[in-house]
Residue frames as a rotation matrix with the C-alpha (Angstrom) as fourth column:
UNK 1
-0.004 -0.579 -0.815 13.83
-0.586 0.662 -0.467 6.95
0.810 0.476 -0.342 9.28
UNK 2
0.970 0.220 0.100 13.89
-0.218 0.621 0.753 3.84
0.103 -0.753 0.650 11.18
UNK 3
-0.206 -0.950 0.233 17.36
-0.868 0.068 -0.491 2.28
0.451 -0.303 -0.839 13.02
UNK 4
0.751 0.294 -0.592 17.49
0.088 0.843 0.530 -1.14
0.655 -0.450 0.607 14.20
UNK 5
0.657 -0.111 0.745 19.27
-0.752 -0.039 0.658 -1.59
-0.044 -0.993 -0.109 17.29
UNK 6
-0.443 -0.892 0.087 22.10
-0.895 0.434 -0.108 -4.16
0.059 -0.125 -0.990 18.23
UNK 7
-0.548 0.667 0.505 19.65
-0.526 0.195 -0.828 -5.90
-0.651 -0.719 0.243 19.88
UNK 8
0.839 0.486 0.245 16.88
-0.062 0.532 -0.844 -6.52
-0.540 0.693 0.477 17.17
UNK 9
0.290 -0.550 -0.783 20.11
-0.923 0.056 -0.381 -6.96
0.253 0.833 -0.492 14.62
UNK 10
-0.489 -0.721 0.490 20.75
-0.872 0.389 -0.297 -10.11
0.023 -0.573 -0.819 17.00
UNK 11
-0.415 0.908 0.063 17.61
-0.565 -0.203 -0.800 -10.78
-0.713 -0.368 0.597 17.00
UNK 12
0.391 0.017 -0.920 17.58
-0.814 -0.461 -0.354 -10.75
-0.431 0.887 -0.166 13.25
UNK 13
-0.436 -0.900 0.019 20.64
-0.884 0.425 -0.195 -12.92
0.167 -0.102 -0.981 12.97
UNK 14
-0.738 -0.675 0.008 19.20
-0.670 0.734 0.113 -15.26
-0.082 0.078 -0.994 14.91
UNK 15
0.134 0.921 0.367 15.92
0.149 0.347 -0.926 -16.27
-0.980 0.179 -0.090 13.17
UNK 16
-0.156 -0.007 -0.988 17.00
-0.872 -0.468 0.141 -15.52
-0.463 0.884 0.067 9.76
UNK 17
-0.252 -0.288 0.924 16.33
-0.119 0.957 0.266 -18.05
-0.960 -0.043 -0.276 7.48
UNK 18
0.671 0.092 0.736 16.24
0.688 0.293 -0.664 -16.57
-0.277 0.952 0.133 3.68
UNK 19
-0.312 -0.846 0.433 19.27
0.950 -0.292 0.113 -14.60
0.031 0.446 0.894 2.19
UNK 20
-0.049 0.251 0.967 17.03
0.185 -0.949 0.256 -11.40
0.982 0.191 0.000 2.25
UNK 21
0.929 0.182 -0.322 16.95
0.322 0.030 0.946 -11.64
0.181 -0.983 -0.031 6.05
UNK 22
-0.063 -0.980 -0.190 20.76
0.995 -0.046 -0.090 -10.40
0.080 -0.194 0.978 5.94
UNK 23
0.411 -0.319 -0.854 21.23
0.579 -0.633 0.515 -7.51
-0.704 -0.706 -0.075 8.34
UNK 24
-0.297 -0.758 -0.581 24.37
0.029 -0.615 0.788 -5.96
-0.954 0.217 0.204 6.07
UNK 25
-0.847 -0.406 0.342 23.31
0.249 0.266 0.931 -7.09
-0.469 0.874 -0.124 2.74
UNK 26
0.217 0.787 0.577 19.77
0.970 -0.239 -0.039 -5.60
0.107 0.569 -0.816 2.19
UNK 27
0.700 0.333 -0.632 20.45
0.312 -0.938 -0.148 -1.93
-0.642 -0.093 -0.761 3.41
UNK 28
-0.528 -0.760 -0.379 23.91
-0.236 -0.298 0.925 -2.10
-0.816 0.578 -0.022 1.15
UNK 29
-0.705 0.014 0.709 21.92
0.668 0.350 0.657 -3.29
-0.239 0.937 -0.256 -1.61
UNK 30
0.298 0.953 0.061 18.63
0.953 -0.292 -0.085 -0.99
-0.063 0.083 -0.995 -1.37
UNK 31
-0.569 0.033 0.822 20.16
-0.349 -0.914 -0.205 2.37
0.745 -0.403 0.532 0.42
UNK 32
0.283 0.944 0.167 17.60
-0.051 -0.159 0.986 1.76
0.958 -0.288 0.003 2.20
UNK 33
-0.606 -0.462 0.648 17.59
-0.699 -0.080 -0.711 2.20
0.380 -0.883 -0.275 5.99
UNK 34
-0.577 0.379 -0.724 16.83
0.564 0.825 -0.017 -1.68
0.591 -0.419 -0.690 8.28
UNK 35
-0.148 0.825 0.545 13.65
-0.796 -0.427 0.429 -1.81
0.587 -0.370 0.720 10.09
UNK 36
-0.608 0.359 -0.708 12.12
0.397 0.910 0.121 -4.43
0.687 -0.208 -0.696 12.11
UNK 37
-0.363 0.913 0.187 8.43
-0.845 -0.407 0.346 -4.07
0.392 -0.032 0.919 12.69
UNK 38
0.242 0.666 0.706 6.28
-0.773 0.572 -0.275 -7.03
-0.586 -0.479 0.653 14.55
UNK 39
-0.146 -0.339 0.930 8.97
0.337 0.866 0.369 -9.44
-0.930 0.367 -0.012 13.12
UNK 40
0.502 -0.451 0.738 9.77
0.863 0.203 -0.463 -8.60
0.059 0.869 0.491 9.77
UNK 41
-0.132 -0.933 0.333 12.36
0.719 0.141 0.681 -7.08
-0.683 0.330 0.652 8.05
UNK 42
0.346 -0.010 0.938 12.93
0.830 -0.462 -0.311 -4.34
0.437 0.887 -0.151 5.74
UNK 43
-0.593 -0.583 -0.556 14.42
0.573 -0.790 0.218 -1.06
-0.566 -0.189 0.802 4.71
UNK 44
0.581 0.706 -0.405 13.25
0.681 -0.694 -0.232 1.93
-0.445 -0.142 -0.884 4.04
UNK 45
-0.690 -0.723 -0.036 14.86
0.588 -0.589 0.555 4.65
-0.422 0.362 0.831 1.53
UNK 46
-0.755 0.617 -0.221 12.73
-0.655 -0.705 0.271 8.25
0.011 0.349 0.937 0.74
UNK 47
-0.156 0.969 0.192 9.46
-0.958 -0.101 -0.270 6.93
-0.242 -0.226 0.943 -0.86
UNK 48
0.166 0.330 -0.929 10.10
-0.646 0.748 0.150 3.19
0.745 0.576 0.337 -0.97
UNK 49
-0.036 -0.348 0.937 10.11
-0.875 0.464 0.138 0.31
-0.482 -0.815 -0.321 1.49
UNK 50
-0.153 -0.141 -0.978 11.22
-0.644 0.765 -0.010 -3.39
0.750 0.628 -0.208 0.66
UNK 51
0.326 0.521 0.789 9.52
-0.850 0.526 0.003 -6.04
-0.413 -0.672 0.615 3.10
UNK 52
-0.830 -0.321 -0.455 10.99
-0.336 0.940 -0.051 -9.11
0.445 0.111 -0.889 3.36
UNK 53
0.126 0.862 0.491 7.84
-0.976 0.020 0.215 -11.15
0.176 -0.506 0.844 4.24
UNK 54
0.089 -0.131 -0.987 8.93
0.250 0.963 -0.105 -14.10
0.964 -0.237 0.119 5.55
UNK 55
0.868 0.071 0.492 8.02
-0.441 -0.349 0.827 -13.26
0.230 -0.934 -0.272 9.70
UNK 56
-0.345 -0.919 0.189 11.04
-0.657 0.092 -0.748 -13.85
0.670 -0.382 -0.636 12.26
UNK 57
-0.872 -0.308 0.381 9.64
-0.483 0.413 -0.772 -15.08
0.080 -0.857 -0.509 14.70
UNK 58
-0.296 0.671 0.680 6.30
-0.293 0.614 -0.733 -17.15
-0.909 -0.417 0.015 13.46
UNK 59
-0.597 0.058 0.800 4.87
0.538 0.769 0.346 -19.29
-0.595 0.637 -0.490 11.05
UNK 60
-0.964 0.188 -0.187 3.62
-0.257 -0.842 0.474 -17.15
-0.069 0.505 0.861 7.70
UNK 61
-0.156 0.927 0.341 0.47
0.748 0.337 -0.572 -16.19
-0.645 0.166 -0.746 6.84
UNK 62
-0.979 -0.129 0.160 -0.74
0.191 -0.855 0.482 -14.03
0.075 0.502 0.861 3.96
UNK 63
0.119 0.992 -0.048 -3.52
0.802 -0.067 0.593 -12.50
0.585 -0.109 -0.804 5.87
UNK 64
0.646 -0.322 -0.692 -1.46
0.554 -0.426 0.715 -11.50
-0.525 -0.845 -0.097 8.49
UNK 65
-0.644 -0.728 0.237 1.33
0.696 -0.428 0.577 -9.92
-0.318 0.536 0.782 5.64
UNK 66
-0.088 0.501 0.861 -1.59
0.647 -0.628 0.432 -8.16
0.757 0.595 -0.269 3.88
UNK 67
0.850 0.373 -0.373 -2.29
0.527 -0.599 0.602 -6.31
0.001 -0.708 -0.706 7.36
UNK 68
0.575 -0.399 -0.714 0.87
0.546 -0.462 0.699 -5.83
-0.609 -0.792 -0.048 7.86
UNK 69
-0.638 -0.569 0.519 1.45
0.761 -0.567 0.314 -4.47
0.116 0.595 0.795 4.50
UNK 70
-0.011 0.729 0.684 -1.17
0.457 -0.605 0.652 -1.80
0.890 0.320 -0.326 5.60
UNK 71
0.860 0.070 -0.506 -0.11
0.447 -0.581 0.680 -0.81
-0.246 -0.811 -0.531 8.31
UNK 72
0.035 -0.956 -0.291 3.10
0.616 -0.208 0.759 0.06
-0.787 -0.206 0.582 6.41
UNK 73
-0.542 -0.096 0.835 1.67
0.712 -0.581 0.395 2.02
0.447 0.808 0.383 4.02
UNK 74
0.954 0.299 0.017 -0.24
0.245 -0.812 0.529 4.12
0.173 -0.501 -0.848 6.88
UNK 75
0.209 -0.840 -0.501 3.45
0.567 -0.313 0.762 4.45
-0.797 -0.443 0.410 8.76
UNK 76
-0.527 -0.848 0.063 5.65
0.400 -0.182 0.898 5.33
-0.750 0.499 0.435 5.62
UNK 77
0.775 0.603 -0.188 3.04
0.021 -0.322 -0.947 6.39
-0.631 0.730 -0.262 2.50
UNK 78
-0.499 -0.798 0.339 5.47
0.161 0.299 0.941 4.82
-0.852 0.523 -0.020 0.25
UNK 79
0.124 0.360 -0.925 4.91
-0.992 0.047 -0.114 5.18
0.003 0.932 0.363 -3.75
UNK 80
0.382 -0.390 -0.838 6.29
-0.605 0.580 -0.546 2.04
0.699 0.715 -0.014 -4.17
UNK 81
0.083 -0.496 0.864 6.77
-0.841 0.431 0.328 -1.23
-0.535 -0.754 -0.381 -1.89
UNK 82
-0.213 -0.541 -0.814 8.98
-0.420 0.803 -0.423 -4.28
0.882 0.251 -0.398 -2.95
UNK 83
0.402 0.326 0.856 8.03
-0.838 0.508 0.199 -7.32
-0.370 -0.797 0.477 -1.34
UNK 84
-0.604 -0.207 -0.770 9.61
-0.281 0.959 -0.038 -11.26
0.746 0.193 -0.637 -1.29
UNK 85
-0.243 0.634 0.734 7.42
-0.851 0.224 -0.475 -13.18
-0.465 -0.741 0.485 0.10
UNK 86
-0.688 0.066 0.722 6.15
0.098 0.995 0.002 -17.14
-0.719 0.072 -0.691 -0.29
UNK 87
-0.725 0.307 0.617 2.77
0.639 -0.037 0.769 -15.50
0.259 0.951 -0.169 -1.32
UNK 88
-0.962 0.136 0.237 0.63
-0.221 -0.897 -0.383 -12.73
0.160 -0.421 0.893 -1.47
UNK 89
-0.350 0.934 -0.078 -3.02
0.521 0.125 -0.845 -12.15
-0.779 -0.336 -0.530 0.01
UNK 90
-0.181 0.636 0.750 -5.57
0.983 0.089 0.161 -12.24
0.036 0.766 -0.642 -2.72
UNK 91
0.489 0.202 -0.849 -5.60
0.511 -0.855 0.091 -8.26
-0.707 -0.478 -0.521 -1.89
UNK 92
0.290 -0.645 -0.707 -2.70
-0.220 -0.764 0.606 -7.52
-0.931 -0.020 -0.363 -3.46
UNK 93
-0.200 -0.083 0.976 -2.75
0.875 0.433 0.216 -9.68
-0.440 0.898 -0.014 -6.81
UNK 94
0.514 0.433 0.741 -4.91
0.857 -0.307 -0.415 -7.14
0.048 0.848 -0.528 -8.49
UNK 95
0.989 0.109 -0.095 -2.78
0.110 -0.994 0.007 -4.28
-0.094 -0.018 -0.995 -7.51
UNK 96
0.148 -0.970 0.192 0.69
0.189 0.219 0.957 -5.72
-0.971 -0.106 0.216 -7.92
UNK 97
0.546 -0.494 -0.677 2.66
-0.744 -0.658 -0.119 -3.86
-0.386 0.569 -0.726 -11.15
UNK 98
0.186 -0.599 -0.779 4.89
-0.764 0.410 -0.498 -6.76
0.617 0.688 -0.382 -11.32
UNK 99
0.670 0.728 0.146 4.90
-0.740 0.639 0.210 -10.19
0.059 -0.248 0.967 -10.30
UNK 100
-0.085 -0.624 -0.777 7.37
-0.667 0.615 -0.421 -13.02
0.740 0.483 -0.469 -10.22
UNK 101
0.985 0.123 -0.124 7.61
-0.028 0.813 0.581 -16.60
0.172 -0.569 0.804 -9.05
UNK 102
0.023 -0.987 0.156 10.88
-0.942 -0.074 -0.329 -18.17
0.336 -0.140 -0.931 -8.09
UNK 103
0.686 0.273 -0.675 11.61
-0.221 0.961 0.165 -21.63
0.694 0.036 0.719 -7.44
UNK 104
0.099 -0.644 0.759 13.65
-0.975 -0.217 -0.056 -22.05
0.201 -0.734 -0.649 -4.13
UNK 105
0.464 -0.107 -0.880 15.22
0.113 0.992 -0.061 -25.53
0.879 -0.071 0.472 -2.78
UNK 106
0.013 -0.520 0.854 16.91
-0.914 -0.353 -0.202 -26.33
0.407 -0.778 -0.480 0.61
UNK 107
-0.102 -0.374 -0.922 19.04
0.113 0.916 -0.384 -29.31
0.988 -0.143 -0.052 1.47
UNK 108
0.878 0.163 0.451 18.84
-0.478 0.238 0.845 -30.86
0.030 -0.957 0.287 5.11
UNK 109
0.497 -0.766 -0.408 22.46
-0.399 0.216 -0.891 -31.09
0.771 0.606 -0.198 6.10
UNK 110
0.948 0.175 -0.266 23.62
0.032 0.779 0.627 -33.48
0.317 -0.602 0.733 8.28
UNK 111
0.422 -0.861 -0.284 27.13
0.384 -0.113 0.916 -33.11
-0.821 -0.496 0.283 10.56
């Protein structure tokens, strides 16, 4: 099992910037125990891991997500990884079970 730290929970905190990026509110919703791996997010519970793929601390790419979902199925040999993300790398289309879109907005709020 992984443990985040005070530290990377601060960390966390302050670079979040989608609702799944919440510290208290993914491991209370999964079980799952928080990670944070080369900037992202996720928890971890027996044989599943949920990956918030939206990076902390740089601009996405889904090249760089596809690695770095492989390197989290070497770490963890999950059955089964849940993923939010903008979009996936052409890798993972043909092997994704299920699929959804979502339509997200975000207001620029002024004083």
């Amino acid at each position: 099992m992984c443990m985040i730290t005070a530290d990377e929970k601060r960390f966390i905190l302050a670079n979040a910037y989608v609702p799944e990026h919440s510290v208290d509110l993914m491991p209370s919703v999964s079980g799952g125990e928080p990670f944070l791996i080369d900037g992202y997010f996720g928890c971890h519970k027996g044989e599943e891991i949920i990956l918030v793929g939206y990076p902390l601390q740089h601009k996405f790419d889904a090249n760089e997500l596809g690695t770095f979902v492989d390197q989290m199925r070497k770490k963890f040999n999950p059955s089964t990884i849940s993923l939010i993300a903008p979009e996936l790398s052409k890798q993972f289309t043909s092997s994704c079970m299920e699929n959804e879109c979502d339509d997200y907005y975000t207001l620029n709020i002024h004083d």
